[in-house]
PLY file of the C-alpha trace (Angstrom):
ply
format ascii 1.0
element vertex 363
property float x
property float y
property float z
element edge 362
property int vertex1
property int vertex2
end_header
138.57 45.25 -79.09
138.35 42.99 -75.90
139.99 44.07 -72.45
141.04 41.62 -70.47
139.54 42.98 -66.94
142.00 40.83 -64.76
144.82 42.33 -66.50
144.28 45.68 -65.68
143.66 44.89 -61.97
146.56 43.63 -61.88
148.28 46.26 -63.29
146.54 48.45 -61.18
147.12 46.12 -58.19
150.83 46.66 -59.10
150.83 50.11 -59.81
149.49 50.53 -55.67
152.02 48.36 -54.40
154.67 50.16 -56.14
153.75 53.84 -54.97
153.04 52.09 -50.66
156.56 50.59 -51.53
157.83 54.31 -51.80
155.81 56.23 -49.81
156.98 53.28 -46.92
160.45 54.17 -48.32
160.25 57.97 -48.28
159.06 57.79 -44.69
161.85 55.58 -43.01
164.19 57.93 -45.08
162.82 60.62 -43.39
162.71 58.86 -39.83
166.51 59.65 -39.26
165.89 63.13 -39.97
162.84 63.66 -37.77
163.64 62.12 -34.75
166.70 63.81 -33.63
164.67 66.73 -34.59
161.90 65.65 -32.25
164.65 64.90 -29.40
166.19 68.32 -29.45
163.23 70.18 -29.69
161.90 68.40 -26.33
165.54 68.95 -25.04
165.34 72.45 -25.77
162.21 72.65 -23.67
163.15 70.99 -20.79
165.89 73.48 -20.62
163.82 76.57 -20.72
161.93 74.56 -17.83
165.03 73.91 -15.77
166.30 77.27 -15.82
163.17 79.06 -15.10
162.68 76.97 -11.85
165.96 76.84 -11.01
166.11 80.83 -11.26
163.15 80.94 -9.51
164.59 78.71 -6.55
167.95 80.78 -6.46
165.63 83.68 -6.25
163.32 82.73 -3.60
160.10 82.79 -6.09
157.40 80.51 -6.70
158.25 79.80 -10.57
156.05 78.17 -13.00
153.04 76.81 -12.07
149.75 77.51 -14.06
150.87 76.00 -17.64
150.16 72.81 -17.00
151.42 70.53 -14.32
154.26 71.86 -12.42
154.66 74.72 -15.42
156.12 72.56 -17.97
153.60 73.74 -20.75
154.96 77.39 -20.13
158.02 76.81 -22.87
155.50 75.43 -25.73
152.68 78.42 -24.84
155.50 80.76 -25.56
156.87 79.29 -28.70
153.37 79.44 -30.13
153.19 82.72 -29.09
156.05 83.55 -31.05
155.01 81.77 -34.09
151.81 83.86 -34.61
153.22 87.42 -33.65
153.78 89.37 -36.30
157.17 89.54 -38.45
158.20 92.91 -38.63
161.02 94.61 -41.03
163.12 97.29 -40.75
162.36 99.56 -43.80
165.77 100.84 -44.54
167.34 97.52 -43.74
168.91 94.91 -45.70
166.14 92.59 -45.69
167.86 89.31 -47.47
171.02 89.83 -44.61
168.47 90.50 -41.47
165.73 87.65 -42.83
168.99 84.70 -43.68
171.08 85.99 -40.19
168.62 83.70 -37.74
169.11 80.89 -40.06
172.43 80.36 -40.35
173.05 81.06 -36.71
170.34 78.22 -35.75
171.17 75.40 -38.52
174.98 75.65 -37.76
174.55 75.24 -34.25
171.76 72.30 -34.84
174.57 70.49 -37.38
176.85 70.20 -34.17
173.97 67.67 -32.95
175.52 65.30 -35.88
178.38 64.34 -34.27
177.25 63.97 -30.65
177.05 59.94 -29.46
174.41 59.03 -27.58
175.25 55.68 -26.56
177.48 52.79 -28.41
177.82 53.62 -32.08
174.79 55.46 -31.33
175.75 58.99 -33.65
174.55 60.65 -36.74
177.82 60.86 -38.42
181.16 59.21 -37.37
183.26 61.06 -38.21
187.03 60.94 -37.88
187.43 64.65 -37.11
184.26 65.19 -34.98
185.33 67.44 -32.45
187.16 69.48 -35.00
184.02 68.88 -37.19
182.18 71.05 -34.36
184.64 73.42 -33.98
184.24 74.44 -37.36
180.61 74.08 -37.93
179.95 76.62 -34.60
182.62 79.16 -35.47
179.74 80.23 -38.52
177.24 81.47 -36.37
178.94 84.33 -35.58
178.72 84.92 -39.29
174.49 84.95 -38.83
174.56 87.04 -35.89
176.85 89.80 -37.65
174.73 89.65 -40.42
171.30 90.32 -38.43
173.29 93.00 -36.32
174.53 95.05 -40.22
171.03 93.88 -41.90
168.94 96.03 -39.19
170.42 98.79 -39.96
170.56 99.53 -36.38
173.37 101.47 -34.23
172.20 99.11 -31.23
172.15 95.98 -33.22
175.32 96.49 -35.44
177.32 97.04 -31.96
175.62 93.75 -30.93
176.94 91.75 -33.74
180.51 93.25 -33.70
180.45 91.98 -29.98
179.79 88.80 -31.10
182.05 88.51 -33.50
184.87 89.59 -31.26
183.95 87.66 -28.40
183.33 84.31 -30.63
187.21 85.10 -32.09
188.05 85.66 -28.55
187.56 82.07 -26.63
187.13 79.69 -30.14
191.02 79.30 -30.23
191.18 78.61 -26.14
188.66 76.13 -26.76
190.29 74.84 -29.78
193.14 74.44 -28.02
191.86 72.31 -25.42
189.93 70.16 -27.89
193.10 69.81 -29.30
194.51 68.28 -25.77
192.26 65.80 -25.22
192.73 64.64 -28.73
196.49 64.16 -27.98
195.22 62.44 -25.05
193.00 60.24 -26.14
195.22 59.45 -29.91
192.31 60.01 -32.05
189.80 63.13 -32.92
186.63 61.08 -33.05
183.94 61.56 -30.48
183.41 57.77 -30.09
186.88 57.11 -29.46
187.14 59.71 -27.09
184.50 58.38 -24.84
185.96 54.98 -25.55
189.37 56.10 -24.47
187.94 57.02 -21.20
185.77 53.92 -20.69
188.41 51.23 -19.18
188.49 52.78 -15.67
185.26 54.28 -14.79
184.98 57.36 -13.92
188.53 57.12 -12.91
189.44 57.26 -16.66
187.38 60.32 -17.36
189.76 63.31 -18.96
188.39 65.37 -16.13
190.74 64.25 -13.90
193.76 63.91 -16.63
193.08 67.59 -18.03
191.65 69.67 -15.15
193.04 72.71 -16.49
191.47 71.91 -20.07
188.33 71.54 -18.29
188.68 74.74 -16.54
189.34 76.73 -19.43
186.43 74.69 -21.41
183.81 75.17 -19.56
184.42 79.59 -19.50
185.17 79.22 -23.09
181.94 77.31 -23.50
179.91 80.01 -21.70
181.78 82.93 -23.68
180.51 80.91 -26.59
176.98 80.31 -25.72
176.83 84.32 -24.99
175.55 82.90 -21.34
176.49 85.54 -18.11
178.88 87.17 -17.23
178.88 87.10 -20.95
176.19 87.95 -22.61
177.98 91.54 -23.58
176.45 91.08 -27.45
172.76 91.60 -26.16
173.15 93.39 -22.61
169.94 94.93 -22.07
171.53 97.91 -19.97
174.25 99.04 -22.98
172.56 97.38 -25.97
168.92 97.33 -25.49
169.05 93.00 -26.74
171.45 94.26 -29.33
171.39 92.11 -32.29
167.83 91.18 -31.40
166.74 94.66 -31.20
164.73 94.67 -34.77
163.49 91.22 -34.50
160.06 89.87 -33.94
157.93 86.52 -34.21
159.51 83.33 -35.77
162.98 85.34 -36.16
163.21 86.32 -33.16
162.27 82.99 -31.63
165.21 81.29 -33.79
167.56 83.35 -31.97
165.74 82.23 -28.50
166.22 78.56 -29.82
169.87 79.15 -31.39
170.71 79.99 -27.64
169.20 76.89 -25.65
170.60 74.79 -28.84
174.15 76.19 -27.73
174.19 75.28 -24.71
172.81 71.89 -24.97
175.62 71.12 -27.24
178.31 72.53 -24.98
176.88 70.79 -22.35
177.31 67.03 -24.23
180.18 67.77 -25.31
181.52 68.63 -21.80
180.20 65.07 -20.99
181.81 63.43 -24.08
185.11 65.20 -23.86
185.58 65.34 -20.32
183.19 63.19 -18.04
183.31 59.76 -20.27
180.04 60.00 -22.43
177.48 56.87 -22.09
180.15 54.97 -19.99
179.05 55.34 -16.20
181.09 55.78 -13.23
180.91 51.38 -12.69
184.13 50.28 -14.10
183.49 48.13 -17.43
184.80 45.01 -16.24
182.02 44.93 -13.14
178.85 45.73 -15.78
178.57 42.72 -17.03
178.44 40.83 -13.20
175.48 43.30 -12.49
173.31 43.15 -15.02
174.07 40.29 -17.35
175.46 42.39 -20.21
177.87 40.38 -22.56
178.15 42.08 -25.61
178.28 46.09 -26.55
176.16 47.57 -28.42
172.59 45.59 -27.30
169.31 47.55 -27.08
169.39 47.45 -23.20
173.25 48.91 -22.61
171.99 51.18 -25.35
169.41 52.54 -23.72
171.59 53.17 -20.05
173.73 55.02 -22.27
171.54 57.42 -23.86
169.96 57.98 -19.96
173.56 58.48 -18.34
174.84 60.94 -21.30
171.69 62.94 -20.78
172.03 62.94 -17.28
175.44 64.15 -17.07
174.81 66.86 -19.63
171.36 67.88 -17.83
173.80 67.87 -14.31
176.40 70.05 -15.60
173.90 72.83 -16.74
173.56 73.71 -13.32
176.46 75.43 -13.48
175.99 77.98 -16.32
171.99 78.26 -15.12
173.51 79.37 -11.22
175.59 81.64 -13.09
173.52 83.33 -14.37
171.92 85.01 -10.90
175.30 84.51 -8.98
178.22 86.41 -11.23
178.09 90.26 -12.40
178.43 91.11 -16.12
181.89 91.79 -17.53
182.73 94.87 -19.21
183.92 94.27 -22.67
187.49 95.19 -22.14
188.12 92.65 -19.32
186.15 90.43 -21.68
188.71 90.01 -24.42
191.64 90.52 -21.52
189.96 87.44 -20.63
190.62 85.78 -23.44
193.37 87.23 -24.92
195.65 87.64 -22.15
195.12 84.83 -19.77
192.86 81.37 -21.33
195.01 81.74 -24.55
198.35 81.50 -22.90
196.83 78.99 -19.65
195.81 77.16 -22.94
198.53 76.88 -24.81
200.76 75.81 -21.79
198.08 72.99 -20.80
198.68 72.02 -24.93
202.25 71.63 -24.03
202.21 69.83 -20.96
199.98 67.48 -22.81
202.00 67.09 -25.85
205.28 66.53 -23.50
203.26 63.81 -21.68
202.78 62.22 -24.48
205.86 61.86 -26.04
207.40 60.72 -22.85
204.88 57.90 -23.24
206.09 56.85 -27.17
0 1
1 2
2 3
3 4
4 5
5 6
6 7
7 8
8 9
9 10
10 11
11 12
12 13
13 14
14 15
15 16
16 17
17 18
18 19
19 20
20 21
21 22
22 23
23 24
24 25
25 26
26 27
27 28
28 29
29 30
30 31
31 32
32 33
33 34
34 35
35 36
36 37
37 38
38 39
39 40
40 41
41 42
42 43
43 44
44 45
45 46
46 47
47 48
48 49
49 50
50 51
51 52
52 53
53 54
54 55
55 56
56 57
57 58
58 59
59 60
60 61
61 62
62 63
63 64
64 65
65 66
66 67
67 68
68 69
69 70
70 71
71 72
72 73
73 74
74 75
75 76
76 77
77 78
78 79
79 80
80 81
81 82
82 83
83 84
84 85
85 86
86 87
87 88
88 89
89 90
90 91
91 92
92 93
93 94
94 95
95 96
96 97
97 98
98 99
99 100
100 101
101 102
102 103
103 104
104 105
105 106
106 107
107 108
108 109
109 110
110 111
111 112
112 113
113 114
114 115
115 116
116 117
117 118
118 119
119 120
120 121
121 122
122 123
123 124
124 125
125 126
126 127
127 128
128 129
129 130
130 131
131 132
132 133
133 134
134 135
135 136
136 137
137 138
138 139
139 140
140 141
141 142
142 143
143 144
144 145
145 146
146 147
147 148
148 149
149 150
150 151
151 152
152 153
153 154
154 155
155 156
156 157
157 158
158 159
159 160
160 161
161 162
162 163
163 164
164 165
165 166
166 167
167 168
168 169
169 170
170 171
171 172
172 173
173 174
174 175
175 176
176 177
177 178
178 179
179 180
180 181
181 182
182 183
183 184
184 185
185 186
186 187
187 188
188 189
189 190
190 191
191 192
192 193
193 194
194 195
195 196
196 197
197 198
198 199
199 200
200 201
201 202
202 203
203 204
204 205
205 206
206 207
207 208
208 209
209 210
210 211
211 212
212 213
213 214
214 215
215 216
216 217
217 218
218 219
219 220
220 221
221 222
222 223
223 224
224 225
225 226
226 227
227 228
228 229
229 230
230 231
231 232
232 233
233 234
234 235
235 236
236 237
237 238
238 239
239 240
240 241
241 242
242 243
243 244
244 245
245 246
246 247
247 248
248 249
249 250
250 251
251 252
252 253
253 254
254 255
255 256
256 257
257 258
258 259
259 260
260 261
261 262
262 263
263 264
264 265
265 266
266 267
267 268
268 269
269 270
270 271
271 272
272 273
273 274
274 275
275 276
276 277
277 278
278 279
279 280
280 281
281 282
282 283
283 284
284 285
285 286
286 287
287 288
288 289
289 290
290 291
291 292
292 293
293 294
294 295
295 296
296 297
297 298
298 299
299 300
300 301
301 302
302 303
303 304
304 305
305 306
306 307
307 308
308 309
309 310
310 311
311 312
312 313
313 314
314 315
315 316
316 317
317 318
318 319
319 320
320 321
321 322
322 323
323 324
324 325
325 326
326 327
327 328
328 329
329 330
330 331
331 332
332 333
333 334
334 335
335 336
336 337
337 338
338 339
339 340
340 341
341 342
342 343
343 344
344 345
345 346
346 347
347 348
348 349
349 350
350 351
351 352
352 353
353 354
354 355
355 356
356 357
357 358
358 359
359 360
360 361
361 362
């Protein structure tokens, strides 16, 4: 029998192309995936960065300054440090509830990312419940955190996650509530259109200066949610020694550290998407074009302003929880859920009101 040698090149010539053609594929699948991956991680650690000098500035120290230049190396030496410490367990713990806890509290708070715009038509997932889409995709890591605080088996760490719970319960409806406001406002619950809605008048339009109650009652709600002082009661290291963290070491324990700065980087957007008009900036729309040439949305150049401006305002506006930190007292946990319960819910509700009458005076 005779084989034709130029056949099975060719074949095998074929066979190549066909497994480049979907390893090519397989990897521009996975480009989607990896890059806002790769964004939040380096958002994460400029973060750590900010807050350590700016905490170092409001206390008169020098701050970071031998991990590389200007300290900004000190964030990655520590993750790695975390990554090869050892991963202890509790031995009369529940082992499946404390090793799934620091999952589910990191991955729900990473899916908020999803629905976050960047710039113009510049999101994950556009969805037409976005903000609600959040809402309900945040209010689940409580769940993880209650489960790490029971799984420990700990009197210190159970306390912990009952605080969380509670105080999650606590300011999710007053935030709801406002969410609920500005989409009332702004006739539609999608992020895009909400930053849209705000984009005709500059910085003029921005639902700051329509809702400034919303915004008031946002941005504590936001800071009760993101555990941030005056309140962090779930791991205060005077009552609770870390609480919920008390049993955890190593990669565990540094999902909870990254669960936190994940938190507040998405409150932090979303106080620039909701209230201080997203990738729009402060130039009225109808003047952008005159300065720099623009003529149609959506180009690679307007795209890239808006990414820059979105991350600037968020970046801004963590100055505020980061001065908190080493300006306001902790709370104890009674005035916490006072807090919550008997002042941002009703302040909350009546700013829903005013909004909905406002509205219908409008139709």
């Amino acid at each position: 029998m005779i084989i034709d040698t130029t056949k099975v090149q060719a074949i095998n010539s074929f066979s190549r192309s066909e497994s480049l053609e979907e390893v090519y594929s397989l990897i521009w699948a996975l480009v989607p995936i990896f890059t806002p991956v790769l964004g939040i991680t380096i958002g994460v650690l400029v973060i750590v960065w900010l807050e350590r000098e700016i905490s170092a500035a409001l206390q008169q120290r020098i701050g970071l300054e031998y991990a590389g230049p200007l300290g900004i190396l000190q964030a990655l030496a520590d993750g790695t440090k975390l990554l090869l410490k050892e991963d202890l367990l509790p031995s009369r713990g529940d082992i499946r509830l404390f090793s799934i806890g620091p999952s589910i509290a990191a991955i729900s708070i990473f899916l908020s990312y999803s629905v976050i715009p960047f710039g113009y038509r510049l999101v994950l997932a556009d969805l037409s419940i976005g903000v609600f889409f959040w809402i309900a995709i945040s209010s689940i890591a409580p769940i993880g955190l209650l489960m790490s605080g029971y799984g420990s088996n700990n009197k210190y760490s159970f306390s912990g996650g009952l605080r969380a719970a509670a105080q999650s319960i606590s300011y999710e409806i007053p935030l709801t509530l406002c969410v609920l406001s500005i989409s009332l406002l702004s006739n539609s619950s999608s992020t895009i259109d909400i930053v849209e809605a705000q984009s005709k008048y500059g910085f003029l339009g921005w639902n700051l200066w329509r809702q400034p109650i919303g915004f008031i009652v946002f941005l504590v709600s936001s800071l009760a949610e993101c555990e941030r002082l005056p309140f962090d009661l779930p791991e205060a290291e005077e009552e609770l020694v870390a609480g919920y963290q008390t049993e955890y070491s190593g990669i565990k324990f540094g999902l909870f550290y990254i669960a936190s700065y994940l938190n507040l980087l998405v409150s932090s957007l979303f106080v620039t998407v909701l209230y201080l008009g997203g990738w729009n900036s402060s130039i009225p729309y109808i003047f952008i074009p005159k300065l720099f040439g623009i003529n149609k949305p959506g180009g690679v150049f307007e795209t890239t302003i808006g990414i820059f401006i979105t991350l600037a305002k968020a970046y801004l506006f963590l100055f505020i929880p980061i001065t908190t930190r080493w300006t306001l007292p902790r709370m104890r946990m009674d005035q916490l859920l006072n807090l919550g319960w008997k002042f941002l819910l009703p302040v909350s509700l009546g700013n829903l009101l005013l909004t909905t009458s406002f509205q219908l005076l409008l139709l």
